[in-house]
C-alpha positions as CSV (number, residue, x, y, z in Angstrom):
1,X,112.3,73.9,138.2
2,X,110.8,72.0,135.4
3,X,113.2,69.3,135.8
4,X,112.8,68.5,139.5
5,X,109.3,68.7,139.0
6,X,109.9,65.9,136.4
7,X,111.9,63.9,139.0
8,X,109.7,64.1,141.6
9,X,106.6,62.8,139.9
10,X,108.5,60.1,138.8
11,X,109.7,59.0,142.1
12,X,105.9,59.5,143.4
13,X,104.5,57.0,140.3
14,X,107.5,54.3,141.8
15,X,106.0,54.3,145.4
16,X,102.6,54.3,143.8
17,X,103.8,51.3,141.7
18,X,105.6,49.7,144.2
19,X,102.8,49.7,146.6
20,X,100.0,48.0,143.7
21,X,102.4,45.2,142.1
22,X,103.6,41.7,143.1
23,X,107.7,41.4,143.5
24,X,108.6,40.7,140.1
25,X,106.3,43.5,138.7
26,X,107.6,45.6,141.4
27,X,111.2,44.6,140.5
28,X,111.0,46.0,136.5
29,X,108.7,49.1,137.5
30,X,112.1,50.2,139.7
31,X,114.2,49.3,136.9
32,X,112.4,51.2,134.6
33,X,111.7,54.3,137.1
34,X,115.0,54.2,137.4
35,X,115.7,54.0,133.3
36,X,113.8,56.9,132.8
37,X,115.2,59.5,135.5
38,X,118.9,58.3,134.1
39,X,117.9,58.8,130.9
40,X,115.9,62.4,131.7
41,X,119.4,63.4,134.0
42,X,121.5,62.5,131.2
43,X,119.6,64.4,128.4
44,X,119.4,67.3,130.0
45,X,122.8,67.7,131.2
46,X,124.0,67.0,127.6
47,X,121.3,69.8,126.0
48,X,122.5,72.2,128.9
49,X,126.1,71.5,128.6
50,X,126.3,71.5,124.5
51,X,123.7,74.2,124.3
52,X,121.4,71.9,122.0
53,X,118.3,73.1,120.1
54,X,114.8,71.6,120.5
55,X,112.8,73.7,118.8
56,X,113.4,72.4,115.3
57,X,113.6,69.7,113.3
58,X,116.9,69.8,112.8
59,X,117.9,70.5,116.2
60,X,116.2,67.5,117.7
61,X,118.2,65.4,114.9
62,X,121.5,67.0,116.0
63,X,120.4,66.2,119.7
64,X,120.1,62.8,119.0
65,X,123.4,62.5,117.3
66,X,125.3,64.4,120.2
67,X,123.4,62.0,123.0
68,X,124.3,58.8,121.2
69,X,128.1,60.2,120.8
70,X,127.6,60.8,124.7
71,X,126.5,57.5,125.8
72,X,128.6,55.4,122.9
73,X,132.0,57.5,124.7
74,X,130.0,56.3,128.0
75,X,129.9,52.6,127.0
76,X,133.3,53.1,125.3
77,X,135.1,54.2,128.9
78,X,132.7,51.0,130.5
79,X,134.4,48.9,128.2
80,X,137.9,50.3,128.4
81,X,137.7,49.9,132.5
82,X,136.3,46.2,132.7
83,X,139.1,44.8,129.8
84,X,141.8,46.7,132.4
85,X,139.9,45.3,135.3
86,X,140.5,41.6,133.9
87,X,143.7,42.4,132.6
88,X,145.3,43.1,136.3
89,X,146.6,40.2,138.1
90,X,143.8,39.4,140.8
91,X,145.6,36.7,142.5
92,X,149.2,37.8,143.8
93,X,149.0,39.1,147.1
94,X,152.1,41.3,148.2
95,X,152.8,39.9,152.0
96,X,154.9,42.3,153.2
97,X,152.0,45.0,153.0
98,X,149.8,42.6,155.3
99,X,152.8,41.3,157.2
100,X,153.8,44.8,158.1
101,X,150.6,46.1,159.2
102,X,150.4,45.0,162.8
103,X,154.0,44.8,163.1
104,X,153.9,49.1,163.0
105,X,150.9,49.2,165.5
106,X,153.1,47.1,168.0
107,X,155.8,49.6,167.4
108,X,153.4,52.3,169.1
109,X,152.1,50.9,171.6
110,X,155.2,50.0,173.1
């Protein structure tokens, strides 16, 4: 309850901030609105999913270990993804696939 009550002022300071700024202020308050509920999402779904402590000292420093692991694996898989993106061979098209296409939608309407 806490949470979407968390969420929802958030996205009610955005339109507040949206409506008072020029563009470019209005452009990095939505970036940072936007910052913050990833960040809040993500935090809490790591502290429910791992169970995480932050009543203590000790637990908040172990929080803060397990998030960074989190988003380090996050940025690791972002990284992983683009290099194999850029790796593929963007430029060979295979013609048959478009050649064959219309040649099957002729064959049923006649």
């Amino acid at each position: 309850m806490i949470s979407w009550l968390v969420i929802g002022v958030l996205i009610i300071v955005a339109l507040i901030a949206i409506k008072i700024g020029h563009l470019r202020h209005r452009i990095f308050i939505i970036l940072l609105i936007l910052f913050a509920i990833f960040l809040y999402i993500s935090m809490t779904m790591v502290s429910t999913t791992n169970q995480l402590d932050l009543k203590s000292s000790e637990g908040v420093f172990h929080s803060l270990k397990v998030y960074t692991g989190w988003l380090a694996n996050g940025f690791q898989n972002a990284k992983v993804l683009a290099g194999k993106a850029i790796k593929m061979d963007w430029t060979s098209t295979n013609g048959s696939f478009l050649d064959k296409a219309p040649l099957q939608n002729q064959d049923k309407e006649t």
